[in-house]
TIZAKOL-26416 format. One record per residue: y, z, x negated of N, C-alpha, C in turn. Coordinates in steps of 0.1 Angstrom, whole numbers, plus 5000, padded with zeros to 4 digits. Layout:
REM TIZAKOL-26416
YZXYZXYZX ...
//
This chain:
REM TIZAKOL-26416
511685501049511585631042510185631035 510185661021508685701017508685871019 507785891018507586011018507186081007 507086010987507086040983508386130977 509086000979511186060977511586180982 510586200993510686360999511086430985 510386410978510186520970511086560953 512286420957512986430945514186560947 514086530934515786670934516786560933 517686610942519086570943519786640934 521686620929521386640922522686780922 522786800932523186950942521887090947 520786990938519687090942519187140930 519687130923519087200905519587350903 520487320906520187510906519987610915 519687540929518987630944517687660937 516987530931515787510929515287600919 516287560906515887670896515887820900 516787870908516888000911515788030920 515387960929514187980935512787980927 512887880919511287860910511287980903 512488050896512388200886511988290896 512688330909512388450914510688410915 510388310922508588300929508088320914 507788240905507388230891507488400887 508588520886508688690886507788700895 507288700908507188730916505588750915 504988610912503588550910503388610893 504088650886503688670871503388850875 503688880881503489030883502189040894 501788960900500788960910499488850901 499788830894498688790883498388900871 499488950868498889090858497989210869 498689200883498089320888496889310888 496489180896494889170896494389100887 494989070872494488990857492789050857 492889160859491589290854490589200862 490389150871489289150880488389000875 489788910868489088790865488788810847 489188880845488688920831486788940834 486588930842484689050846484188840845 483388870839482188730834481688670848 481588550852480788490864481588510879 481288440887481988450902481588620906 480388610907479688730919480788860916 480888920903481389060900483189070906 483488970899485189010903484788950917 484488890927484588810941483988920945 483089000945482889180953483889250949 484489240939485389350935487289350943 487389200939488089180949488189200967 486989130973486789150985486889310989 486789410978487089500978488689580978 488789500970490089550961491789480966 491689380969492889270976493289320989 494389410987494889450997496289331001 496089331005497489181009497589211023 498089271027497889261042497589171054 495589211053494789081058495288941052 495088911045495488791038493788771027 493188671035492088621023492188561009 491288641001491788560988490288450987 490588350998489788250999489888140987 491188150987491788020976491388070961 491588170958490588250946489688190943 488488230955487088210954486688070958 487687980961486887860961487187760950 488887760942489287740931488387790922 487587840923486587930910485587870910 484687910926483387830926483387740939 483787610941483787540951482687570963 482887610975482087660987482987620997 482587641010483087631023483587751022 484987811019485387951024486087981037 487287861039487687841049487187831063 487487881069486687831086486687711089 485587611095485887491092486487401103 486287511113487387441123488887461126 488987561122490687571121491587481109 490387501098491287441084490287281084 490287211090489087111088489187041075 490087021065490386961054490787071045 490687171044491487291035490787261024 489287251030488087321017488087181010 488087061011488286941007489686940999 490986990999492187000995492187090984 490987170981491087270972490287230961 489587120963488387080954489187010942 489786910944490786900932490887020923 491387100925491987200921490987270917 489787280920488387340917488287280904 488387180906487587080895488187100883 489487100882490687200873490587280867 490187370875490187500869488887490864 488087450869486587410861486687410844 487387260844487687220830488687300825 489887330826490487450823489987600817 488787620827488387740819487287690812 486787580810486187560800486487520787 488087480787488487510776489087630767 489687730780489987870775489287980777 487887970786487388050780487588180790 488688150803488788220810489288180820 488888190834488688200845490688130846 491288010852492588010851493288000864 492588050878492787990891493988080893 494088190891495388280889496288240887 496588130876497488070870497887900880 497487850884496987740891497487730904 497087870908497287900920499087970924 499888040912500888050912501887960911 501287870904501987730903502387640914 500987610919501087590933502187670943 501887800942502587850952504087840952 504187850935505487840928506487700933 505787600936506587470942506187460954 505487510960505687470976507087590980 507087720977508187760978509287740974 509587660965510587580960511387440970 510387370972510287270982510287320998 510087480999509787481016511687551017 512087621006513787691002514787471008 514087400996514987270999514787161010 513887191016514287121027514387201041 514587321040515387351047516987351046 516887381031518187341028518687221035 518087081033518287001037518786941053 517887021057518387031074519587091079 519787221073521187281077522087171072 521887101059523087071054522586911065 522386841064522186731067522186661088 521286781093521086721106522186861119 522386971108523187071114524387031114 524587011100525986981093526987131090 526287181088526987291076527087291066 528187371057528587331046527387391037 527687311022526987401012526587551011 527387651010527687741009526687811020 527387751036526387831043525087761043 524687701042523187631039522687681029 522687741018522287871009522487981017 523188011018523388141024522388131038 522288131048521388101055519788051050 519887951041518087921027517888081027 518688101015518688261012517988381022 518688351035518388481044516788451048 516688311051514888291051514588371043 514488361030513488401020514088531020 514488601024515088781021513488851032 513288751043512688781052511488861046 510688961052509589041045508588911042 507688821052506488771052506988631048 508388591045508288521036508588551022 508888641021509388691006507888700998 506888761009505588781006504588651004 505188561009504088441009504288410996 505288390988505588280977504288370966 503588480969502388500963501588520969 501288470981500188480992499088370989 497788420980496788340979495688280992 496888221000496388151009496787991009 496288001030497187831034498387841039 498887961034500488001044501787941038 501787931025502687861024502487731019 501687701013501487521014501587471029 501687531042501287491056502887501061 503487641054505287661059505687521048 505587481040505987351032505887231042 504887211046504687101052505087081068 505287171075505887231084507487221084 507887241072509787191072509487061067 508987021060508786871058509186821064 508186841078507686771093508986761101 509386871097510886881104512186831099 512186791085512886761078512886621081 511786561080511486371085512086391095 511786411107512086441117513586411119 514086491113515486541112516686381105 515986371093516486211082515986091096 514786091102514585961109515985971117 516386111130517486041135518486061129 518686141120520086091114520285941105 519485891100519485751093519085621101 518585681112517885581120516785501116 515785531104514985481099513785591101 512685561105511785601110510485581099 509585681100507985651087507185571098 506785451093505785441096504785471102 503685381111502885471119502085541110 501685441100500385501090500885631080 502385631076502885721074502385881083 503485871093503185981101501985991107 500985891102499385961104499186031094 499485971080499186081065499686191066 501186231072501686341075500686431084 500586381097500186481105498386521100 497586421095496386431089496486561078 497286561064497386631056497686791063 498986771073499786921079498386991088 497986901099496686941106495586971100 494786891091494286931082493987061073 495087101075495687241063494887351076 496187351086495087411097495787361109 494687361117494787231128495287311139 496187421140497287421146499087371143 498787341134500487261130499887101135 498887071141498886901148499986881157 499386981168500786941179502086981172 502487041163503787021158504486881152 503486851147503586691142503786641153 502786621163502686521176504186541181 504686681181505886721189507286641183 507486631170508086591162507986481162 507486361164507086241166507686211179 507186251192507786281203509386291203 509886371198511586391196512386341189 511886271178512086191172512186021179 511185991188511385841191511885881205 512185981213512986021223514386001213 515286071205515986071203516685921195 515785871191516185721183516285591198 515285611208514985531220515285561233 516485721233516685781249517285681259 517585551255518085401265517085411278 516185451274515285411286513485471284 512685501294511685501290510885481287 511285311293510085211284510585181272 511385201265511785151252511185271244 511385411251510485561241508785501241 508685451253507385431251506585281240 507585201239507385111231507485131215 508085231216508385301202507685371199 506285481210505585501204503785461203 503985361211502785261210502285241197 503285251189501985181174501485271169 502185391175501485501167500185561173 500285501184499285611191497885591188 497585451183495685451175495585521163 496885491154495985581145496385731140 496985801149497285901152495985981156 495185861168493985911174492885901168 493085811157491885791148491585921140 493085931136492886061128492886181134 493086221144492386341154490886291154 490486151157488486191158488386241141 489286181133488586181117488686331117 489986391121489586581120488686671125 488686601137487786691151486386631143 485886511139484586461131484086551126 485286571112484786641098484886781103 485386861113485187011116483786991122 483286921134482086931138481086931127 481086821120479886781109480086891102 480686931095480887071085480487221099 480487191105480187331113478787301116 477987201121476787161123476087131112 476287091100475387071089475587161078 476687241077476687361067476987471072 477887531083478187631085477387711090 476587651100475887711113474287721105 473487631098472287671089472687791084 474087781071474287891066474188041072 475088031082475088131094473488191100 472688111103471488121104470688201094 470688121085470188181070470588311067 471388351067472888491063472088591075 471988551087471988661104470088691096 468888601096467988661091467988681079 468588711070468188741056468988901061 469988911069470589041070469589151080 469089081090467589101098466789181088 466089111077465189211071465889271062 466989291059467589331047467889501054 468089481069468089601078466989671077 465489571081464389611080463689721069 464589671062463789691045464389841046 465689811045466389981050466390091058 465590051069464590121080464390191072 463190091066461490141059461890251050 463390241041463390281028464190441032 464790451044465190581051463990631056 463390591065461990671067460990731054 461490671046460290701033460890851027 462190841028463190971023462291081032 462991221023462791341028463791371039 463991461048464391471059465491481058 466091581050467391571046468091451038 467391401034468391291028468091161038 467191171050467291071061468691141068 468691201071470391281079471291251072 471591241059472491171049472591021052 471590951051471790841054472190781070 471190811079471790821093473490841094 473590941090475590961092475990901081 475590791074476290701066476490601079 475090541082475190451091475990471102 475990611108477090601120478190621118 478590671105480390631103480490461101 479390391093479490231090479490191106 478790201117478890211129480290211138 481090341137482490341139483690261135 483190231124484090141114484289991119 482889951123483089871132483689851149 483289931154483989961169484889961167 485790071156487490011155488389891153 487089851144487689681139487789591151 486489611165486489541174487389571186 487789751185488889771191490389691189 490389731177491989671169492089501173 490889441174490989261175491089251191 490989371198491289331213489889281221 489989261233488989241244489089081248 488388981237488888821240488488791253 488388661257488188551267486588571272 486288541260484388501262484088521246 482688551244482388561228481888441223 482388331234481488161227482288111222 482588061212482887941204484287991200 485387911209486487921196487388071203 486888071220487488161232487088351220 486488311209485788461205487388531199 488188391193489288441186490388511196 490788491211491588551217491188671223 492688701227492588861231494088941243 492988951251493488981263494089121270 494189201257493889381258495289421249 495389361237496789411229498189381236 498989461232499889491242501289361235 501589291242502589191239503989221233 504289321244505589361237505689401229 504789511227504689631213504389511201 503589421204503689331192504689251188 505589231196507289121197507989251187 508089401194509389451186508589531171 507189571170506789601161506089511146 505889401150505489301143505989191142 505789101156506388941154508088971147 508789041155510189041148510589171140 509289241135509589381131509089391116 507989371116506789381103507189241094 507689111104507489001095508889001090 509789051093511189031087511489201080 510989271081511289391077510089481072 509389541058508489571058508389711063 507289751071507489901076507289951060 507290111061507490191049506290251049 505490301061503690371061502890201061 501790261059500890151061501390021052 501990031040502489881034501489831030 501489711035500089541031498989621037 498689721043497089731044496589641056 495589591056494689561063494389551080 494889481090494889551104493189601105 492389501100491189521103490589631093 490989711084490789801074491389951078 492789971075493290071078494290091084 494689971082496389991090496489961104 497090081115496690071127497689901131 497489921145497789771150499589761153 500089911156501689911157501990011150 502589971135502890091128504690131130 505090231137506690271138507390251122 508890251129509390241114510290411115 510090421101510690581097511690621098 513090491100513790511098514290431108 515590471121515790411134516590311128 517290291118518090211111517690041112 516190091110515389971106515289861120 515289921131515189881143516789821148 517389871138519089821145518989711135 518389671118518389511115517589441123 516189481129515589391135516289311151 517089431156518089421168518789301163 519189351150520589261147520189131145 519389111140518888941140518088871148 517988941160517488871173518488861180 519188931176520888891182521488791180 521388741168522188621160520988511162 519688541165519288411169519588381178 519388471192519788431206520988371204 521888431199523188351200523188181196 522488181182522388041176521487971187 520987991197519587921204520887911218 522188001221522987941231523587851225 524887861213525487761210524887631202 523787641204523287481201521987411213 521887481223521287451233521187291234 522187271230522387081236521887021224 521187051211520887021203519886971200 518986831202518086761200516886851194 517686881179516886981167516687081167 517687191173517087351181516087311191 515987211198514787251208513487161203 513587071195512387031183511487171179 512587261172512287361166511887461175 512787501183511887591194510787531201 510187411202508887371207508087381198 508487381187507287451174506787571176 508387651174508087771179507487831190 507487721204506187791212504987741211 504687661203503187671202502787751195 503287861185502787951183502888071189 503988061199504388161210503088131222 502288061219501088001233499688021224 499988011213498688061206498588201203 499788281199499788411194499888501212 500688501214500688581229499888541246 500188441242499588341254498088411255 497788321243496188341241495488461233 496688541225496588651216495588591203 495488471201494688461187495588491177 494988641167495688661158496688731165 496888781173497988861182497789041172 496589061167496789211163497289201145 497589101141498189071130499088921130 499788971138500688821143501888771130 501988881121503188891113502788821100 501488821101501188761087501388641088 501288571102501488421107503088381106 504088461099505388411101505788331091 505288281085505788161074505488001087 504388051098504587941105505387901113 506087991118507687981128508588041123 508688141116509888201116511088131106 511188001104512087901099513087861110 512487921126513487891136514687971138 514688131128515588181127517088091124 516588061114517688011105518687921110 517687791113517987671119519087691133 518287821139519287851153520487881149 520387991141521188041132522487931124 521487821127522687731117523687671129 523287681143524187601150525387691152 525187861152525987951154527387931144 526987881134528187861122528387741126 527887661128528487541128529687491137 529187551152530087571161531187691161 531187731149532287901149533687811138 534487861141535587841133536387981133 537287951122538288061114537388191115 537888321124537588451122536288481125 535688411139534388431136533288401129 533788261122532888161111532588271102 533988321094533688451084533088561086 532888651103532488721107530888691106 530488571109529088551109528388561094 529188481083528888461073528888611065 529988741064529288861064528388921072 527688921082526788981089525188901084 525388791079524188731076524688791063 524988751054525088811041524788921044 525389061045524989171045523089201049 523089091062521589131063520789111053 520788971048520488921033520188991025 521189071022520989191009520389311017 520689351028519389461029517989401032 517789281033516089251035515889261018 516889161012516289150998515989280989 517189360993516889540987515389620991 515689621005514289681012512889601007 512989501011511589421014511389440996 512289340988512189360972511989480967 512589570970511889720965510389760964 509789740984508789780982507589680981 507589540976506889400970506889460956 507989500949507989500938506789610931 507789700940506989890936505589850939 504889780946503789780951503089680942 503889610936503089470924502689550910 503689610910503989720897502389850896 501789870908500889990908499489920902 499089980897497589940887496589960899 495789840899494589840913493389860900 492390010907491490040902490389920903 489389900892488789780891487389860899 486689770908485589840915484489720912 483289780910481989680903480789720914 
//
């Protein structure tokens, strides 16, 4: 297998594909006029405050923006260890690009981008239902389809992030995966090192997904015995490991030679920048020191909430600062993990967990709680009748390493929903064994109840994505 062929159109895929590329391409052309205004303003600095102001996406960084524009370390360098390196191409582009037009074109660049990885993350899942499930055409769209109806993926295909280049590479992974044991031809070690390097790289929690996929894959080609699994995966294991020091390397060195100076530099330059504001409140008259004081202690509050809302972590050292031990699990499963990311609430739409929008927002309407019921229903079901399934439990071991990162450990637990482009592909998949295994009355039974869901995510979710792309964002300087 190369892994460039991944990427060809078959020739049953030209019009999944085209229908997919128009919707994302509408989708991103309306989320490029909304915020057009901001890149219209001359130089990085003005639109990059204005935005950081202004980009409500629900917690979603417009990192890719600002580094497409002016190349910097935006990314965290240990979670994305290769992001900011993956973006520099693309930097360079838009470089010369706007120096031939004269205007800023990462907006443009960046839709494109998003425009085919959503393209490619719709067909190879396609590819799985049809290929390693064995469902027909028909339901393998229809099921593609119900993915993308979903709220937080309907939302990614314009999410200026790593979320969906990371959900692309993630069905890939699963898709190889999937072609090795059905063809019985397997990638290469050096191969599935570029894989897992590129997918880990993006952010270095989809590694062990790779590693896991690798694992199930030479289990399921070598189950004879287990020295023969283990012989199978001997060649891979040096440079698999090479490329774990080459990631774990370049996060160290990038956190030790630019992050942590920088950090240094930033904590005293903010030191007297306080100082200076001391001095410049004492100098005021008494009443306009009282103005400023209760500036400071609402800016004060504003913080304590932020550190309320992110929870009570582990320890405040190193990476233990990101977990959280205090948010409540469940309320996050029926209000978010399977609530917010498949269904958008109607209060609080895209805002910010760490800005305004509290941590469990109710839905208005009880209705809404009987779709979310309804499709935890039909996974469970799809996750019994394929239990025996090599590729449901591939998939559900993806799915708990993010169930071990998000709950386990609560990293990202007070906005777990925005994380659903990175598991929530297990719906489907489960979902595909349920059809597969159904014949006559209930096959059709299933196939309207997914359809119907289908069209009320796409009505709901599509309404309020749209209404909300449609609203003019005031420009702030």
């Amino acid at each position: 297998m190369h892994l460039l062929r991944l990427f060809r159109l078959r020739r049953d895929e030209y019009w999944p594909a085209v229908v997919v590329a128009l919707l994302s391409a509408a989708l991103n052309v309306l989320f490029v006029l909304r915020l057009n205004a901001f890149f219209r303003q001359p130089g990085l600095g003005p639109y990059k405050n204005a935005i950081q102001h202004g980009f409500q996406l629900a917690g979603y960084d417009p990192y890719t923006y600002w580094g497409l524009s002016e190349w910097d370390y935006y990314y965290d360098v240990v979670r994305h260890p290769l992001l900011n390196w993956m973006a520099w191409p693309l930097a360079m582009l838009n470089g010369e690009l706007s120096w031939l037009s004269g205007v800023n074109c990462v907006q443009f660049i960046v839709a494109v981008l998003l425009t085919c990885c959503s393209v490619y993350s719709f067909l190879f899942l396609f590819r799985i239902l049809r290929e390693a499930v064995g469902v027909g055409r028909g339901d393998a769209l229809l099921l593609s389809a119900f993915f993308f109806s979903m709220a937080y993926i309907l939302l990614s295909v314009i999410v200026p992030d790593h979320f969906t280049p990371s959900m692309m590479l993630l069905l890939c992974t699963l898709y190889v995966a999937c072609h090795a044991v059905t063809t019985g031809r397997q990638l290469t070690p050096w191969q599935w090192t570029l894989l897992f390097l590129i997918t880990a790289g993006v952010t270095l929690s989809n590694g062990p997904k790779v590693l896991l996929a690798l694992l199930f894959v030479s289990g399921a080609l070598h189950v004879s015995s287990l020295h023969g699994w283990w012989s199978a995966l001997r060649p891979y294991m040096v440079p698999l490991a090479l490329s774990l020091v080459l990631l774990l390397g370049v996060a160290v060195w990038q956190r030790t030679n630019v992050v942590i100076p920088r950090e240094e530099s930033q904590k005293a330059m903010r030191q007297r920048q306080a100082e200076q504001e001391e001095q410049r409140i004492l100098s005021l008259p008494v009443e306009q020191q009282k103005v400023e004081r209760n500036r400071q202690a609402r800016r004060q509050r504003v913080l304590r909430l932020q550190a309320e809302k992110s929870g009570q972590p582990v320890s405040e050292k190193g990476l233990l600062r990101w977990t959280d031990v205090t948010t409540s699990r469940w309320k996050s499963l029926y209000e978010n993990m399977f609530g917010e990311s498949i269904l958008f609430h109607q209060q609080n739409f895209l805002e910010d967990t760490l800005v305004s929008r509290p941590v469990f927002v109710p839905y208005v309407h009880r209705w809404a709680y009987g779709i979310e019921g309804a499709v935890v229903l039909l996974f469970l079901l799809g996750i019994w009748m394929g239990r025996r399934q090599w590729l449901l439990w591939l998939a559900l071991g993806m799915f708990a390493c993010d169930l071990f990162l998000h709950l386990v450990l609560g990293f990202g637990l007070n906005e777990i929903h925005i994380m659903a482009p990175h598991w929530l592909f297990v719906v489907p998949v489960a979902l595909a064994f349920a059809f597969a295994h159904s014949r006559g009355p209930w096959l059709w039974l299933l196939r309207v109840a997914v359809a119907l869901l289908a069209l009320v995510l796409f009505a709901c979710n599509g309404y309020q994505l749209v209404t909300f792309l449609l609203k003019p964002v005031a420009i702030l300087t």
